[in-house]
FIVO-728193 format. One record per residue (C-alpha): residue in three letters; z, x, y. Coordinates in steps of 0.5 Angstrom, whole numbers, plus 500, padded with zeros to 3 digits. Each point is the difference from the previous one (the first is absolute). Example, Ala and Ser with C-alpha at 12.3 -4.5 7.8 and 13.67 -1.06 7.14 Angstrom:
! FIVO-728193
ALA	516	525	491
SER	498	502	507
***
This chain:
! FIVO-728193
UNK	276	745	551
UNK	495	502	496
UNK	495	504	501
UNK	495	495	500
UNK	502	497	506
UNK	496	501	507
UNK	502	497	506
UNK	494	498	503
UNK	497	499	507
UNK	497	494	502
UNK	498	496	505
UNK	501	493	500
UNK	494	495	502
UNK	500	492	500
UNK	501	498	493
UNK	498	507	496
UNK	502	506	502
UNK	496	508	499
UNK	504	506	497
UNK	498	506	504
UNK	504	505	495
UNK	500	498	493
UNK	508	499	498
UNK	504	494	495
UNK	504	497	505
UNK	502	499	508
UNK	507	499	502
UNK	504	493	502
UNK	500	500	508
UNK	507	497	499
UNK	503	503	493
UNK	496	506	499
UNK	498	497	493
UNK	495	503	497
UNK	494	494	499
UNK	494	502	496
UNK	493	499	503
UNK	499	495	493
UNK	507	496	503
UNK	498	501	508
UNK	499	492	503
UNK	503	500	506
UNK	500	505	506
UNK	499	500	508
UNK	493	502	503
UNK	502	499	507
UNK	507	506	498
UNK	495	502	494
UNK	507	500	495
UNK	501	497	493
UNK	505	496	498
UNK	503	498	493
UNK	499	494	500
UNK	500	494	504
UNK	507	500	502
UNK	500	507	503
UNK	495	498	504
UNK	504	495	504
UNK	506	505	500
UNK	495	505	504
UNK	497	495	505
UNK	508	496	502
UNK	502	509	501
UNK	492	500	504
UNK	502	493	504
UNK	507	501	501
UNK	500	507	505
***
């Protein structure tokens, strides 16, 4: 990791999201991945995780859906 990187904490709102400590990146609710806030798209504000893309969203809302 370098030394640069900070997770972040963040609130996720619609359509925009608010750091409330300052940090590079959030994790993948799915992969764990690190995404960069500059990379960050998509995300749930009603579970308030992030999502790598657009596929580990659906991925998280079947898993939500199914039990």
């Amino acid at each position: 990791m370098n030394l640069n990187e900070v997770k972040a904490v963040v609130v996720y709102g619609d359509g925009a999201f608010k750091v409330l400590e300052h940090g590079t990146y959030v994790l993948c609710q799915v992969t764990e991945k690190k995404i960069l806030l500059s990379d960050l798209k998509y995300w749930s504000v009603e579970r308030q995780e992030a999502y790598f893309d657009a596929e580990q969203s659906l991925v998280r809302e079947k898993e939500i859906n199914q039990g």
